[in-house]
TISEMI-710652 format. One record per residue: x, y, z of N, C-alpha, C, CB in turn; residue number from 1. Coordinates in nm, 2 decimals. Each point is the difference from the previous one (the first is absolute). Glycine has a CB too. Layout:
<rs>
<r <X, Y, Z>, <X, Y, Z>, <X, Y, Z>, <X, Y, Z>, NUM> ...
</rs>
This chain:
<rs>
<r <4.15, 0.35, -2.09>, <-0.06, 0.11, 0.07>, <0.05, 0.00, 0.14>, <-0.20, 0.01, -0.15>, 1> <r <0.24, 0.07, 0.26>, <0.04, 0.04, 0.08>, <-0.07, -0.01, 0.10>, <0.11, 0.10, -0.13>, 2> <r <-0.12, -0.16, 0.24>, <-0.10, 0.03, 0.13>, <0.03, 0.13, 0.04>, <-0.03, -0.22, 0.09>, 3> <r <-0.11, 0.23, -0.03>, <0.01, 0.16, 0.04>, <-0.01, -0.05, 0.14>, <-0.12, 0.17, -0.19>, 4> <r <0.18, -0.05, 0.28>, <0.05, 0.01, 0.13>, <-0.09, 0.15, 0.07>, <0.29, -0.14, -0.08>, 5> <r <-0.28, 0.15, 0.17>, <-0.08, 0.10, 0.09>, <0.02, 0.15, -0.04>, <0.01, -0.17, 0.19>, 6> <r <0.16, 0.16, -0.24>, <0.05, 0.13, 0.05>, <-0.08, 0.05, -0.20>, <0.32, -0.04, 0.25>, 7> <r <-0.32, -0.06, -0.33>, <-0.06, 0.04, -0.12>, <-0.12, 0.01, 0.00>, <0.15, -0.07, -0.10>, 8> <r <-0.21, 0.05, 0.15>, <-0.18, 0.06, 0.06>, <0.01, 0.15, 0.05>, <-0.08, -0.25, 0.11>, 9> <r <0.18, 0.29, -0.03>, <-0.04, 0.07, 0.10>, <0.07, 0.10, -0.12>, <-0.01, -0.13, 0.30>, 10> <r <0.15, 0.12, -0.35>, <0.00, 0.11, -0.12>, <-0.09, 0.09, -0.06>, <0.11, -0.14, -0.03>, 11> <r <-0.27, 0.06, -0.04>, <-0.07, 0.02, -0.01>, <-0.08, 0.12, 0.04>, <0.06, -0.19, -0.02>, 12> <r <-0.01, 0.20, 0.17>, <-0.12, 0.09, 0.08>, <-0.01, 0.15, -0.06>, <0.04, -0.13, 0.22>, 13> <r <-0.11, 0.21, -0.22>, <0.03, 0.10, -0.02>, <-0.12, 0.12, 0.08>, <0.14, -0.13, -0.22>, 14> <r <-0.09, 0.26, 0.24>, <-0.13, 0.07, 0.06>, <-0.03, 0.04, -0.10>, <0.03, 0.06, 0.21>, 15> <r <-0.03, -0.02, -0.37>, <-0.05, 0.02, -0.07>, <-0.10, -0.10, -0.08>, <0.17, 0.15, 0.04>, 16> <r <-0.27, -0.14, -0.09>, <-0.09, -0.10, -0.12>, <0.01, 0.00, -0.09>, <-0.11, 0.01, 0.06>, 17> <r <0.12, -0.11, -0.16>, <0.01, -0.05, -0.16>, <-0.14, 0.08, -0.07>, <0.14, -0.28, 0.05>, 18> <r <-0.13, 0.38, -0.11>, <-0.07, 0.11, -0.04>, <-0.01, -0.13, -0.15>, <0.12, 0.31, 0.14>, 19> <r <-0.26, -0.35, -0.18>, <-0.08, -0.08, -0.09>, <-0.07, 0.06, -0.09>, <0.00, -0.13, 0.14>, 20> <r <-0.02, 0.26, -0.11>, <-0.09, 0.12, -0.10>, <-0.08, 0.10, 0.03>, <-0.01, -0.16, -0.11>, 21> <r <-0.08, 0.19, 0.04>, <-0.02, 0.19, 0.02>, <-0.17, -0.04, -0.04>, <0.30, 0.20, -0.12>, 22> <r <-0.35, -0.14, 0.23>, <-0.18, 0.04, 0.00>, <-0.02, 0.13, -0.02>, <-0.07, -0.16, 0.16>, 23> <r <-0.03, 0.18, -0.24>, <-0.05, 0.14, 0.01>, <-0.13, 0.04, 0.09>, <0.11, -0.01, -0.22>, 24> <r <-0.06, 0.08, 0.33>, <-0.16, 0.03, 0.04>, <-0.11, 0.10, -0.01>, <0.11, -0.10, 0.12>, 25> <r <-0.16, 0.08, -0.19>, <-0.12, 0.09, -0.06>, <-0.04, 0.11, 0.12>, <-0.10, -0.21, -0.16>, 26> <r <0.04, 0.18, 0.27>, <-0.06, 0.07, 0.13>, <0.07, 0.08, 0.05>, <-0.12, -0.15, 0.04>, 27> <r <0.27, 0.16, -0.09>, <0.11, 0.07, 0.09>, <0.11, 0.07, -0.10>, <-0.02, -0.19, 0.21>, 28> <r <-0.03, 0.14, -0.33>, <0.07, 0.08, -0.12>, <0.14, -0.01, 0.01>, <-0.18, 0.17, -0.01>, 29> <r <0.22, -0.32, 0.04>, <0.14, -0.02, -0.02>, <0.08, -0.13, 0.02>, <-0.03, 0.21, 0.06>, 30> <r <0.13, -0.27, -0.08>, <0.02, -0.12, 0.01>, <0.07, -0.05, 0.10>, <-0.02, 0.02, -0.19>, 31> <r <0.02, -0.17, 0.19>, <0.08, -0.07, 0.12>, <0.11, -0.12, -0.06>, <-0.23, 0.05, 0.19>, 32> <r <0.28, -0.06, -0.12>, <0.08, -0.09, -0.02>, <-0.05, -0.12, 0.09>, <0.18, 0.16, -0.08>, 33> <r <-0.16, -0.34, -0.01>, <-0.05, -0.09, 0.10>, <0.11, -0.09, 0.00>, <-0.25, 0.03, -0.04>, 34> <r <0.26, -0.06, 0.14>, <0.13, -0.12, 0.04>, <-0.05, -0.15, 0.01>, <0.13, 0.19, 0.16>, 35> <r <-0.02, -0.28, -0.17>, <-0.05, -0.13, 0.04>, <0.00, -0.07, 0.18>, <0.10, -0.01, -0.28>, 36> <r <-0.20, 0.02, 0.29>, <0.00, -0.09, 0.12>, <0.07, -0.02, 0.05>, <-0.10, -0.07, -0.04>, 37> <r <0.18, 0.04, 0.16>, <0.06, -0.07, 0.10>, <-0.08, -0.16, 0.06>, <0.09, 0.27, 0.04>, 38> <r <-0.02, -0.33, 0.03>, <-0.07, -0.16, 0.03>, <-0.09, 0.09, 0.12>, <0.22, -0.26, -0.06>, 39> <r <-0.13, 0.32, 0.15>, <-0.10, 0.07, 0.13>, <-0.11, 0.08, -0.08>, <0.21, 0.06, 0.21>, 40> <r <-0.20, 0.00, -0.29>, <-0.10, 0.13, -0.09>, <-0.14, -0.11, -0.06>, <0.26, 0.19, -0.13>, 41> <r <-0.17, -0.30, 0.08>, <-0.13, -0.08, -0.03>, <-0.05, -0.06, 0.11>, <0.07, -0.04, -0.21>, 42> <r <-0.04, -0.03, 0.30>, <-0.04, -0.09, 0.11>, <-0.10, 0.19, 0.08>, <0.31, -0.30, 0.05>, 43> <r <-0.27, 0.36, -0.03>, <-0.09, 0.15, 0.04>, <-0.11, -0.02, -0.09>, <0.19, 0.18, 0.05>, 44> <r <-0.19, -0.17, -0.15>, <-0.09, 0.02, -0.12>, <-0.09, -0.09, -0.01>, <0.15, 0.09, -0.10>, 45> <r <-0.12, -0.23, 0.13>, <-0.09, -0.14, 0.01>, <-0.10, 0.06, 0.12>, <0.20, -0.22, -0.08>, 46> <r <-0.13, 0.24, 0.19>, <-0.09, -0.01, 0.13>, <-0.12, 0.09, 0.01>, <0.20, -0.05, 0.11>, 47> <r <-0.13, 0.19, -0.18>, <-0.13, 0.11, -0.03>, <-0.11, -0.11, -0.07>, <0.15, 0.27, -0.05>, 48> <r <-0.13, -0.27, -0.04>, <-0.06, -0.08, -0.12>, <-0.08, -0.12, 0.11>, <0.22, 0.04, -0.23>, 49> <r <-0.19, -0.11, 0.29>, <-0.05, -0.12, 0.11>, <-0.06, 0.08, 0.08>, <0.18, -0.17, 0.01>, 50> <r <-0.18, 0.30, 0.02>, <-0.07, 0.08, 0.14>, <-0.12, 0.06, -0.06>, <0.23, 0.08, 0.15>, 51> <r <-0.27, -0.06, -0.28>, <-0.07, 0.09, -0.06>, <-0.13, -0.04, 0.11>, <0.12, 0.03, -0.28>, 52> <r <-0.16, -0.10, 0.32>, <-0.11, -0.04, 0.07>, <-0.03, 0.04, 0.16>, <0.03, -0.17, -0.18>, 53> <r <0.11, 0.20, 0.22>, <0.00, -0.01, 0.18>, <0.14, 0.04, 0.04>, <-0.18, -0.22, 0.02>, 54> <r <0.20, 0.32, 0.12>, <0.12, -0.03, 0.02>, <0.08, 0.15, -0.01>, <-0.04, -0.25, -0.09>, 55> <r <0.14, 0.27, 0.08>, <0.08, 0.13, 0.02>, <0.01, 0.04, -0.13>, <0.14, -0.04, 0.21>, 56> <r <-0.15, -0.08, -0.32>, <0.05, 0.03, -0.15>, <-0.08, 0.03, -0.06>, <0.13, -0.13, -0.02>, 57> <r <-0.27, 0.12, 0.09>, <-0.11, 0.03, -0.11>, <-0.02, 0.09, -0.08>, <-0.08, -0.07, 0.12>, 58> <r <0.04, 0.07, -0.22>, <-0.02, 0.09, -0.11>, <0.19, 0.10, -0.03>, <-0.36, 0.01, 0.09>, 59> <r <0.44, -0.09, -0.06>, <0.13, 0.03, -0.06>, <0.04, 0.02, -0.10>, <0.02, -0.08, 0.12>, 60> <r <-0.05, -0.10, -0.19>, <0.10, -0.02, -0.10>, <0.06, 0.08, -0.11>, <-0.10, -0.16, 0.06>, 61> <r <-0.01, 0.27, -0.10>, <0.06, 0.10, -0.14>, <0.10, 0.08, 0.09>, <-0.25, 0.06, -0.19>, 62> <r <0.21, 0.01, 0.30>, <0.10, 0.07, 0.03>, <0.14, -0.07, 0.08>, <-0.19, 0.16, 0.00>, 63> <r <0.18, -0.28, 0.00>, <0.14, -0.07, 0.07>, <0.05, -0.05, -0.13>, <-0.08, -0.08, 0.27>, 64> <r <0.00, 0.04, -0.38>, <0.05, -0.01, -0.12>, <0.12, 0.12, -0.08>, <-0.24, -0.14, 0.00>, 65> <r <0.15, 0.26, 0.03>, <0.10, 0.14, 0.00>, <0.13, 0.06, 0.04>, <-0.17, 0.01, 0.01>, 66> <r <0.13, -0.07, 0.10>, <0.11, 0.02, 0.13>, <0.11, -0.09, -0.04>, <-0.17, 0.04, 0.19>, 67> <r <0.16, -0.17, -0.19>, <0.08, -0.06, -0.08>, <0.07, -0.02, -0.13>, <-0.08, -0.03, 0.14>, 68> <r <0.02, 0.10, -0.23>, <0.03, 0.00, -0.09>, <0.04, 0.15, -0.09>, <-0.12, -0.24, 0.06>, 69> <r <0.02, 0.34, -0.02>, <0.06, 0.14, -0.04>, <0.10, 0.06, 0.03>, <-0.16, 0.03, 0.01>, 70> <r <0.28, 0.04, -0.12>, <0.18, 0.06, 0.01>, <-0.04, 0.09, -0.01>, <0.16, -0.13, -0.08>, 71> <r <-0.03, 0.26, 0.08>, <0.02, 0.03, -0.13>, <0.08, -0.08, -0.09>, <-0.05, 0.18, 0.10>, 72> <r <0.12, -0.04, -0.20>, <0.07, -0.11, -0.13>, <0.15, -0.07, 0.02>, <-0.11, 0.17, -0.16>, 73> <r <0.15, -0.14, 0.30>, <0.15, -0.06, 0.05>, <-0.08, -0.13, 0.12>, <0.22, 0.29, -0.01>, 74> <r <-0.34, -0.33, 0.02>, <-0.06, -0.09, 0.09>, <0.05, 0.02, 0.14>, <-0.02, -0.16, -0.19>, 75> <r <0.00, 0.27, 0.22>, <-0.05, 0.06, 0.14>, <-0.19, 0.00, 0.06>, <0.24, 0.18, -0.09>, 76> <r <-0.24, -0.28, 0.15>, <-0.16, 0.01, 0.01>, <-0.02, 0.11, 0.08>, <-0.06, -0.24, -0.01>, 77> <r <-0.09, 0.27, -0.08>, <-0.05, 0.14, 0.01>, <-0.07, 0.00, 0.16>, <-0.07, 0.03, -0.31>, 78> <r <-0.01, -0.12, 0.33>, <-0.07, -0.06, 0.13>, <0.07, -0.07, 0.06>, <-0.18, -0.01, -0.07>, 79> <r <0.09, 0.01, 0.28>, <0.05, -0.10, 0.11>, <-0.12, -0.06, 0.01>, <0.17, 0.12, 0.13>, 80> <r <-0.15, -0.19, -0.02>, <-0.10, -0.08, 0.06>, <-0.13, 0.09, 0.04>, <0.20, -0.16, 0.09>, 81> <r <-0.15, 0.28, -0.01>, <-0.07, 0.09, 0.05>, <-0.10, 0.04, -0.09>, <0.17, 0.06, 0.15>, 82> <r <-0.13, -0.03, -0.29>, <-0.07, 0.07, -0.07>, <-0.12, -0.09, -0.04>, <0.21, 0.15, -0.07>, 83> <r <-0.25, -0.22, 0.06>, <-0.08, -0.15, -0.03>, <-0.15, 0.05, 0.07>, <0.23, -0.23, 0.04>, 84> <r <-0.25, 0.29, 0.06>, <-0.15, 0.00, 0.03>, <-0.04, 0.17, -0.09>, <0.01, -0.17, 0.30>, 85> <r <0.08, 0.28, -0.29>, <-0.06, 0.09, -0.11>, <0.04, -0.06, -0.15>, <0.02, 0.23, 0.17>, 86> <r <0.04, -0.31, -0.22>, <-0.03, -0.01, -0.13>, <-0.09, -0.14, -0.05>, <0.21, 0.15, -0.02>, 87> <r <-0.25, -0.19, 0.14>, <-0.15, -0.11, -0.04>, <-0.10, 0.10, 0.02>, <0.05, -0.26, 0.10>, 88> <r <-0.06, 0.44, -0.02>, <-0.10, 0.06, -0.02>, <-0.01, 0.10, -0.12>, <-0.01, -0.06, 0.22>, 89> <r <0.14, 0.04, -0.29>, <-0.06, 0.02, -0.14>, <-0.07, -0.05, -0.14>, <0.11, 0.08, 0.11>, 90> <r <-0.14, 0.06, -0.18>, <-0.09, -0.06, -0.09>, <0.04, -0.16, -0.10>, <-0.07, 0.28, 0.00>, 91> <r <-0.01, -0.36, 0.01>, <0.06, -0.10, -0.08>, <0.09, 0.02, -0.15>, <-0.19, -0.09, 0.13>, 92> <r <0.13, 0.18, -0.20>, <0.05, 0.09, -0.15>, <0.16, 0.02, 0.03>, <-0.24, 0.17, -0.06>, 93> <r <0.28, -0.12, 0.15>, <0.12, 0.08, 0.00>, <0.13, -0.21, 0.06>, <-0.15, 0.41, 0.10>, 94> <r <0.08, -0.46, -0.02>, <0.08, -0.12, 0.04>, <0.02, -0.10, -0.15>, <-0.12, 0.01, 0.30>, 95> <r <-0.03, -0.03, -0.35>, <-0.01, -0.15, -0.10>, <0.11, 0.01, -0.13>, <-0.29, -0.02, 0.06>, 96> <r <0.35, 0.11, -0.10>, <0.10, 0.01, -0.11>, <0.12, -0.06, 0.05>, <-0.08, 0.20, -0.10>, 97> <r <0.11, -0.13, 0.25>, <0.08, -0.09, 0.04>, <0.03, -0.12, 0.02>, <-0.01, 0.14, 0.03>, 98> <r <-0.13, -0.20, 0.02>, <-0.01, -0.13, 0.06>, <0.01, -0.05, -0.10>, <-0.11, 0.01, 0.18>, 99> <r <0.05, 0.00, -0.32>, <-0.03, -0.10, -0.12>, <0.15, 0.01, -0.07>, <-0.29, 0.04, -0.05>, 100> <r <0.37, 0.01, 0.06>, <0.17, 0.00, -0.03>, <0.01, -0.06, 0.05>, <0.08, 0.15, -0.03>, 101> <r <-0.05, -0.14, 0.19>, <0.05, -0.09, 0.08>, <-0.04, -0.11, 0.00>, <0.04, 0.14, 0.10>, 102> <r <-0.19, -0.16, -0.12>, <0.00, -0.17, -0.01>, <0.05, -0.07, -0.14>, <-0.22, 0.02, 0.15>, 103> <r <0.19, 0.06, -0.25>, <0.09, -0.07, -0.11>, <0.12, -0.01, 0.01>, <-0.12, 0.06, -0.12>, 104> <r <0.21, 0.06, 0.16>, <0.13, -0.03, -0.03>, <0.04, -0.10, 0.12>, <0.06, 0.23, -0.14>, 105> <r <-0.12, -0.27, 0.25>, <0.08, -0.06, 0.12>, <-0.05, -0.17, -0.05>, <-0.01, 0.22, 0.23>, 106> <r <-0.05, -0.23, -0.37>, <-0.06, -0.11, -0.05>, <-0.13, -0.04, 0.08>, <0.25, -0.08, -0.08>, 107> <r <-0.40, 0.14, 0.17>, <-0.05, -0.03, 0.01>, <-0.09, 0.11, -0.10>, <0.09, -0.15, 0.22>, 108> <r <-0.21, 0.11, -0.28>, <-0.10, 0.06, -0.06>, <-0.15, 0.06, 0.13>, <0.11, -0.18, -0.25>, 109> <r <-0.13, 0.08, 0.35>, <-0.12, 0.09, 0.07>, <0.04, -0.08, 0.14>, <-0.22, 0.06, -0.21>, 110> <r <0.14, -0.01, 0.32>, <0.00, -0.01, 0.13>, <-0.03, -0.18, 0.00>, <-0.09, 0.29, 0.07>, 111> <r <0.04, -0.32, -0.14>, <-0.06, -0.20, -0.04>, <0.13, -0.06, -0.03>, <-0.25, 0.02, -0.15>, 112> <r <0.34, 0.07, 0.03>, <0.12, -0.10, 0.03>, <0.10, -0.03, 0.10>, <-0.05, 0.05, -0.15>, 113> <r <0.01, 0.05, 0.26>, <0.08, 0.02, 0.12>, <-0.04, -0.14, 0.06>, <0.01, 0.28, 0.04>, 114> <r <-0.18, -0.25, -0.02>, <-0.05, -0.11, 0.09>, <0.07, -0.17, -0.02>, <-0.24, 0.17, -0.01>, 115> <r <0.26, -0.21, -0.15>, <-0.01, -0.11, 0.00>, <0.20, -0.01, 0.03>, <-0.29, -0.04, -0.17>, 116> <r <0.36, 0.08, 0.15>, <0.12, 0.02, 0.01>, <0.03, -0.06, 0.16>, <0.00, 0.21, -0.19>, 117> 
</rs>
C-alpha cells in the first residue's frame, strides 16, 4: 500500500457533498436529500450538541444538524450558518425526519452517541 501524501488529501476536497440518501418530510410534503458529514460538519455538530445547556449554541443542534447535512439531489446544501436560528424556530415535526436520517446515515443513532464519541 502506498503512503499518502498531502496533495492526495486535498484531491479529496470538494464544494459539493457525498449525497447518502433521501428523507421524506411529512410537514412539508416533500423530500430531501441527506449527505455525509464533513470532519468541520461534524466537529460543528458535536459543539451544538455540547452547548445544548448554555452559550450561543443552545438549543441548536437539530437545526445545525440540518444545516449540515440537508442537499439537494447533486449535494448542494440547501442551508447556511445564518439560517440556524429560524430553523431551531421551527416546528420540531418538519426538522426530526431529517435529523433521524442524518443521524443514522452519518453512523450516529441519537444526540448520546455524539456525547460519548
Amino acid at each position: 500500500m502506498a503512503a499518502l501524501k498531502r496533495e492526495d488529501f486535498k484531491n479529496k476536497h470538494s464544494t459539493k457533498a457525498t449525497v447518502v440518501g433521501t428523507v421524506t418530510v411529512p410537514a412539508m410534503g416533500g423530500d430531501v436529500s441527506v449527505c455525509k458529514l464533513s470532519a468541520g460538519g461534524r466537529d460543528r455538530v458535536s459543539s451544538a450538541l455540547m452547548g445544548l445547556g448554555s452559550g450561543k449554541d443552545s438549543g441548536t443542534y437539530r437545526a445545525r444538524l440540518v444545516v449540515e447535512t440537508a442537499c439537494d439531489e447533486h449535494g448542494v446544501k440547501l442551508f447556511a450558518d445564518d439560517d440556524i436560528k429560524w430553523l431551531a424556530g421551527l416546528d420540531y415535526e418538519i426538522l426530526e425526519p431529517i435529523v433521524d436520517e442524518a443521524n443514522k446515515l452519518n453512523k450516529f443513532d441519537t444526540p448520546e452517541d455524539l456525547e460519548k464519541n
